[in-house]
N, C-alpha and C positions, 0 to 999 in steps of 0.2 A: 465174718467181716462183711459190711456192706460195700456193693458197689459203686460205685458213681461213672454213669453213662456219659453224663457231658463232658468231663476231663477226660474220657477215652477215644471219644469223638474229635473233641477239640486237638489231641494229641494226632492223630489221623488226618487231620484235617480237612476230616468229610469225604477222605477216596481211599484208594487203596494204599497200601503202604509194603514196602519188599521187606521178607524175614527178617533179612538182618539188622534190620532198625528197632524189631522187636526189643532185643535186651533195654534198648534205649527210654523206649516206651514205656517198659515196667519201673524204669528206676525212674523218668522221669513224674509216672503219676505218683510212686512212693514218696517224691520230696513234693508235690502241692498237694494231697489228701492226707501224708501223714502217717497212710498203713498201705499193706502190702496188696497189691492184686490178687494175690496167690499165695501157695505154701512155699517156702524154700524147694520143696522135693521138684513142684511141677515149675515153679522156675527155672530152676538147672535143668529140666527137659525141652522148657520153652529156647532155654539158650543152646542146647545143644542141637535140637532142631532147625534153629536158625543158621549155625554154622556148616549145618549140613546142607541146609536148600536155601541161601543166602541170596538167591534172583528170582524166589515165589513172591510171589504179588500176594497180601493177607488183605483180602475185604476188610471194613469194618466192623458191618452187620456181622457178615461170620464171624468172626473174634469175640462181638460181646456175646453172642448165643452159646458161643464156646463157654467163654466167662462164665455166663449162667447156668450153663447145664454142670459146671467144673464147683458150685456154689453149692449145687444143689445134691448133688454126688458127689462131693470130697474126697469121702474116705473110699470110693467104689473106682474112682479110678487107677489105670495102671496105665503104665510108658504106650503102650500100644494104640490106646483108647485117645491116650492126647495127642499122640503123632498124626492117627486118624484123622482127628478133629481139624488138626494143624495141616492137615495135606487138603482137606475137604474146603479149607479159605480161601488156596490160593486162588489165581486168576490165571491164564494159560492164555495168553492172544487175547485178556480183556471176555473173558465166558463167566459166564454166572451161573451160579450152581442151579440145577434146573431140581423142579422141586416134583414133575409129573411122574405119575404113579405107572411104575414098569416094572420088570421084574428083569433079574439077574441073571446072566446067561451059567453063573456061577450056584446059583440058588438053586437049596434041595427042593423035591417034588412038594414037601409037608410045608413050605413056607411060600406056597406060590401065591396064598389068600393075603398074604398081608403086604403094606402098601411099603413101595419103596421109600430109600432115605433120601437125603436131599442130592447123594452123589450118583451119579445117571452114567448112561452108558456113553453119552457123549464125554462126559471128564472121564472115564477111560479112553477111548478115542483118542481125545486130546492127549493123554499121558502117551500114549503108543503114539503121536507123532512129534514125539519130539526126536531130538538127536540122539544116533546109535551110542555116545559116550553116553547118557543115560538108561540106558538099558538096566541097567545094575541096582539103579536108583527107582524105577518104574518096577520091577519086579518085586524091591521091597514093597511100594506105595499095592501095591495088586494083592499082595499080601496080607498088609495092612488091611485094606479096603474088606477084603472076606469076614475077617476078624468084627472090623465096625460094624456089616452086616447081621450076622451073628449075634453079635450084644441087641440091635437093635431090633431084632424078632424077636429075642428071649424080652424084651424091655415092652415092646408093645402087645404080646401076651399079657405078660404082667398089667399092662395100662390097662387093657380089653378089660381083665378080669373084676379087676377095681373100678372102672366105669359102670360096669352093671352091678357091683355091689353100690355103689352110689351112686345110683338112680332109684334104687329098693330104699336106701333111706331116705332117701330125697320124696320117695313116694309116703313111705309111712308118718318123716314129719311134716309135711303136707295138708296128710288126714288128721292128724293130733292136732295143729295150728288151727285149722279149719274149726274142730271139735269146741277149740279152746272160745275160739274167737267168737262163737255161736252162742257158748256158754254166757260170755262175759257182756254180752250184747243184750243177751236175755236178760241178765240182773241189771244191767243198768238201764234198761227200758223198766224192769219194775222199780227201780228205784226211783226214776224220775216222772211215774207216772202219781207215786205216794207223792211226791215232794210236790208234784203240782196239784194233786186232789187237797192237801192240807195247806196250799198258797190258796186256793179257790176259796176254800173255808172262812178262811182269816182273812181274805178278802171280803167276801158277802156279811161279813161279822160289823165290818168296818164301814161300808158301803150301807147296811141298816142304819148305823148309829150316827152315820153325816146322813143320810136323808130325815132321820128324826131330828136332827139340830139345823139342817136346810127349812125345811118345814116351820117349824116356830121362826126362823129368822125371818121370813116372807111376812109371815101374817105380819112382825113387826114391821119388818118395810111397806108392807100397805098402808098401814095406817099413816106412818111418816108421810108415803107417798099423794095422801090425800090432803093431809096439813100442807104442805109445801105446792099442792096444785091449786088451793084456794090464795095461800098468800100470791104465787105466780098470777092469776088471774088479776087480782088488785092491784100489782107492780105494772101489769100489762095496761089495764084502765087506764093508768095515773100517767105512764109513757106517750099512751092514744092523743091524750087531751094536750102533754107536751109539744111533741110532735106538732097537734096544728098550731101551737104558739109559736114554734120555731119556724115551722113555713110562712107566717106571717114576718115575723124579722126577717128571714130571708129575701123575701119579696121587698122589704123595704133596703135590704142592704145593695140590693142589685140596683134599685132604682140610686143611690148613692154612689154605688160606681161606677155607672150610668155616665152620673152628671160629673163626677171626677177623671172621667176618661174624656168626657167632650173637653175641662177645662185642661185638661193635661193635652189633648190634640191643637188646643189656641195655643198652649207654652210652646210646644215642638216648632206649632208656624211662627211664634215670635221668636224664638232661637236661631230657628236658618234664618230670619231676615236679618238677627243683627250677625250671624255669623258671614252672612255677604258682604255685610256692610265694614266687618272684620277684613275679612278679605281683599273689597275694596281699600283702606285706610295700611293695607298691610303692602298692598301693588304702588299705592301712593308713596309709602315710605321708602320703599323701591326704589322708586324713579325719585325719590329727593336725593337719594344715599347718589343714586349716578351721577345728577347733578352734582354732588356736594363733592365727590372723585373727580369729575371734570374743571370741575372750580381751582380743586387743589393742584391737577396737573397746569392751566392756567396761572395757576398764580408762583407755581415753579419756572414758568417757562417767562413769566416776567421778572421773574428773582434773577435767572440768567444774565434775560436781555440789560438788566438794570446794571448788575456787576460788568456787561462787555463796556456798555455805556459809561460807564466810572471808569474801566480800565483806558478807553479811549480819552476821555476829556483828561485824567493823570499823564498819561502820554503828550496830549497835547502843548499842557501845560508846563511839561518838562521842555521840548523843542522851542515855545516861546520865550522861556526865562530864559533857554541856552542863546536864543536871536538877538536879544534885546540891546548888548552893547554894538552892536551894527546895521538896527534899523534907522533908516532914515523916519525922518515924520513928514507924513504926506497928509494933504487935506482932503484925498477921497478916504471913505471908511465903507469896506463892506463886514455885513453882519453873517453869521453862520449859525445855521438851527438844523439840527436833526428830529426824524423821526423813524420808530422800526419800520422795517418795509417787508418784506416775503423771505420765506426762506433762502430763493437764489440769488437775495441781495444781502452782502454781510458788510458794506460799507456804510459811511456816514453821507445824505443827503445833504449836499452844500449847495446855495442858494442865494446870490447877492440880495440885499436890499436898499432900498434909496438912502442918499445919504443924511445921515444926520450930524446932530453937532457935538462935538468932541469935549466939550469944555467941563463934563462930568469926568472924563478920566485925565483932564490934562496935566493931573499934581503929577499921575503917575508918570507918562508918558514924559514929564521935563525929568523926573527923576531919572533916567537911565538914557535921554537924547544925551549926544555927544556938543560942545559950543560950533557954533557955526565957521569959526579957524580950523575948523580940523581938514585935515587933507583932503580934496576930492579922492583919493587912491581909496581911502577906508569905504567911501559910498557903495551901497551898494547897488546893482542896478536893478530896474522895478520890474523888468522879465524875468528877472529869476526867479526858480520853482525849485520846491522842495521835493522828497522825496514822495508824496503822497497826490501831485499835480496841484498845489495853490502857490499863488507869489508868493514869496517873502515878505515884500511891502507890506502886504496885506495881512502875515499872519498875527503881528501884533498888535494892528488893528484893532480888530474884532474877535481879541480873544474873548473882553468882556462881553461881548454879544454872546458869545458859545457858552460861557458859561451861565447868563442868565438865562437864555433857550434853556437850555440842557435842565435847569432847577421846575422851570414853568411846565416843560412836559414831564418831567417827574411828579408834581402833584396833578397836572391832568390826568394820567393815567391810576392814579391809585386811587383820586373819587371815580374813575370811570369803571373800577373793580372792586368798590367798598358798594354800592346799591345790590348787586348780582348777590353779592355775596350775603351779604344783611338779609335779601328775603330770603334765601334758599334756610339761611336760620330758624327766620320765620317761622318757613313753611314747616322744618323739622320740628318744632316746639308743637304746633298746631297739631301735625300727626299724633304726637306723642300723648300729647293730653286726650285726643280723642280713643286713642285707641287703651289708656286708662280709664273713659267712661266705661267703653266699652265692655269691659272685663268686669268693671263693678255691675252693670248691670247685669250680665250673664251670672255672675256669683250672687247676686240679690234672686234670681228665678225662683219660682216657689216648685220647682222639677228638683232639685237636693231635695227639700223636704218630703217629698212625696216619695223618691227612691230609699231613704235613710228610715222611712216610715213602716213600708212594702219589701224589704228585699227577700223576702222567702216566697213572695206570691208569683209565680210562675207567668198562670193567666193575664193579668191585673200589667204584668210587665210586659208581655209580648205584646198585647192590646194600645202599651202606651209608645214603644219601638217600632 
């Protein structure tokens, strides 16, 4: 049955382990390996010796050398032999079996030559210090120990004798291998010196009969070679006389783009001038478009002033129709006319003027006078003022005055912002159409044609850029 070291290790777990754990260890490797450490016989010695020295510490190394020498001599051991083995594991205060070559104070004179076992006179030592209750148990182990002696001089005789018989064979097949090897080195250096004398053969066989078909092949390439270096000589002539043909067109095409490069330098300077002149008609339009925002905000701020100016003369109009059944009629008339004034003025500019004659409103003014029976009580009197500081007298006067003002500077004002406005038109139209010559002439330049013409010529391009 084979062993397996690492499940006896791993059960151990790498230290020492106390006897008694032993039975454990054997049935625990039987259920992961599947077969037995051992025979039944030395089992039941392995347990019985555990219950007898149940606080020896068992190495691990020792236990599997045990193992393997119990593998290797099966049928040769006896109870004594494994107790030995089993006493020789343990540990005593942590000591390791000392493995240097001594001799037994126990040992007969005829075994003095041969070398001690791994149990030393220190693990007797150790055994004789332990305590007086084992005394009983130390003089078995003492016993034991002569015994394991014993077996292992009669064993390493035996080894001795066997080593020098194998080394005798060890020497003879050796000399035989040697023999062998000498032989077979020989034949296949002759066999390989045949096999390359008759490649050499059949080489030079082969190497004649390509330099006989080398040879004719030549002479034929010579001749070829002679035919083909006169035609080449003729192609060469005919290319010579090309050549200066083509140097002359050359020379002439230079001179052509010469003169295409001067007139492609005047297009460049006629294009910045009218792209200035672009420019310019472009700052022009500029300054119209400002004007033309300035115009617009102007003509909002007259939209305003125009609608307060409606809202005031409606007001007005409202206060004199409300006056009118209690104006007296008086023969002075003042007239009222506004105009806008500054931002910190948001009232109406009132203004007497001299009197004139009343006799164009007078249908109106009988229309809503009172008969001249009416009570002085209704009159009213000519200092009184309205809420906005004008007489009363006076306001329905001169409404028709305000109202005509009021019509006369509305059309002043709007021809005095119909001319402002009409040129900045103008001027935009004027821009516009210039700046569409402009654009046909840049799109008329004979610079498309000449890039649409050239665009893979490098030089020809950088020369005109």
């Amino acid at each position: 049955m084979g062993l397996d070291e690492s499940v006896v290790r791993r059960l151990f777990k790498g230290r020492a382990l106390k006897a008694a754990k032993l039975p454990e260890v054997l049935q625990t490797y039987q259920d992961v390996s599947g077969a037995m450490i051992m025979s039944h016989e030395l089992v039941d010695q392995v347990e019985t010796f555990a219950r007898e020295n149940a606080e020896i510490e068992i190495d691990c190394d020792a236990f599997l050398s045990m193992l393997r020498s119990l593998h290797e001599n099966d049928s040769d051991r006896s109870r004594e032999d494994l107790d030995s083995m089993l006493d020789n594991s343990f540990h005593g205060g942590s000591i390791t079996p000392d493995t240097t070559f001594e001799m037994d104070i126990h040992s007969s004179p005829k075994t003095k030559g041969i070398p001690r076992s791994a149990f030393s006179e220190r693990d007797i030592a150790s055994i004789r210090a332990h305590d007086d209750r084992h005394d009983e148990r130390r003089s078995v182990l003492i016993r034991k120990l002569a015994q394991v002696n014993d077996a292992l001089e009669r064993l390493q005789a035996e080894h001795d004798a066997l080593i020098v018989l194998k080394d005798e064979q060890e020497k003879t097949q050796l000399s035989l291998q040697k023999q062998d090897k000498q032989l077979r080195r020989e034949l296949h250096d002759a066999s390989t010196r045949e096999q390359s004398q008759t490649a050499e053969i059949h080489l030079l066989r082969t190497q004649l009969t390509e330099s006989e078909a080398k040879s004719q092949l030549s002479k034929r390439q010579a001749a070829l070679s002679k035919t083909e270096l006169e035609a080449k000589q003729e192609v060469i002539l005919a290319l010579e006389n090309r050549a200066e043909e083509q140097e002359e067109e050359v020379v002439q095409w230079r001179k052509r783009c010469q003169h295409q490069i001067n007139e492609t330098n005047d297009l460049i300077e006629t294009c910045t001038t009218q792209r200035s002149a672009i420019n310019k008609l472009e700052q022009t339009i500029e300054t119209i478009e400002q004007t033309h925002a300035a115009t617009e905000r102007l003509r909002s701020q007259y939209t305003a002033f125009h609608a307060m100016c409606s809202a005031l003369n409606c007001e007005t109009d409202k206060r004199l129709e409300a006056m009118r059944p209690t104006r007296p009629q008086s023969s002075t008339r003042d007239s009222l006319r506004y105009r806008p004034r500054s931002n910190s003025d948001s009232c109406l500019h009132i203004s007497r003027k001299p009197e004139r004659s009343t006799e164009a409103y007078q249908p109106r003014l009988v229309a809503w006078t009172k008969p001249s029976s009416a009570s002085p009580s209704n009159e009213i009197p000519a200092n009184v003022t309205n809420k906005i500081g004008t007489p009363i007298s006076m306001q329905n006067e001169h409404s028709f005055d305000l109202v005509s003002a009021s019509s006369h500077a509305h059309d002043a004002s709007a021809w005095y912002w119909l001319l402002p406005i009409g040129l900045v038109l103008l001027g935009i139209w004027a821009g516009i159409w210039a700046h569409w010559l402009a654009l046909q002439f840049s799109t008329a330049s004979p610079l498309h044609w000449i890039q649409a013409n050239t665009p893979n010529d490098p030089v020809l391009l950088a020369e005109i850029y």
